[in-house]
C-alpha positions in Angstrom: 58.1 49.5 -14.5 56.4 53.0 -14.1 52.7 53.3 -14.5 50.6 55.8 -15.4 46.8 56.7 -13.8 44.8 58.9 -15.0 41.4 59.5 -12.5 37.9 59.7 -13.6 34.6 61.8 -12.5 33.0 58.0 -12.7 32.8 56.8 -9.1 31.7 53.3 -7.3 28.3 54.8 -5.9 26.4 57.6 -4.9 27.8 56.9 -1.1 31.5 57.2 -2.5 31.3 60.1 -4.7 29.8 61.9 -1.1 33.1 60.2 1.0 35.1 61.3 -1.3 34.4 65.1 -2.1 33.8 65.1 2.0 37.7 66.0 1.9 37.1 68.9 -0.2 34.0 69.8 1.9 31.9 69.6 -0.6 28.0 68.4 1.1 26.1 66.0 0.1 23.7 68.2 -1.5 26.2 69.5 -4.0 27.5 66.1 -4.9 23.7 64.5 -5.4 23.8 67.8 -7.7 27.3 67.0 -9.7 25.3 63.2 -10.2 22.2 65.4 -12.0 24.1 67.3 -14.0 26.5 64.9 -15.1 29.3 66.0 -13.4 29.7 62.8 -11.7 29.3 59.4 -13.3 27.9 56.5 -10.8 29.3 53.4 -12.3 32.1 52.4 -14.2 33.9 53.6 -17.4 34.3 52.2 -20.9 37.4 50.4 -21.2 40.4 51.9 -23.2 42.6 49.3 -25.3 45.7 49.0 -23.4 45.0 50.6 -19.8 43.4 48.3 -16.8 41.0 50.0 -14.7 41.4 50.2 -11.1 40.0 51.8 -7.9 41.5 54.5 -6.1 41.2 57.3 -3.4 40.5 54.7 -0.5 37.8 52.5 -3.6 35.6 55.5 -4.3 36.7 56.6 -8.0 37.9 55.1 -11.0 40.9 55.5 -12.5 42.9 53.8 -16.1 46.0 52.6 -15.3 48.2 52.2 -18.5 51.8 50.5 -18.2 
């Protein structure tokens, strides 16, 4: 059965959001900035009817899964 994810800008922590836009080199400065202005969400989305939220991109960001 296929699945389809669809990623978030909502992310585990602070600590993640840095790890992961490290790949992108993106600094820790920038990110902290993205948090500010809303660009990046520390915590967890609302849930959607019918899609399971998951972790991905090594358990930094959110993502719905949907069947």
């Amino acid at each position: 059965m296929a699945y389809d994810l669809q990623g978030t800008c909502h992310f585990l922590n602070a600590s993640a959001a840095i790890r992961y836009y490290r790949t992108q080199e993106t600094d820790a400065a920038a990110v902290r900035q993205k948090i500010e202005e809303g660009g990046i969400v520390i915590g967890k989305p609302k849930a959607r009817k019918g899609s399971k939220l998951i972790l991905i991109d090594e358990g930094t960001r959110y993502a719905y899964e949907t069947k």
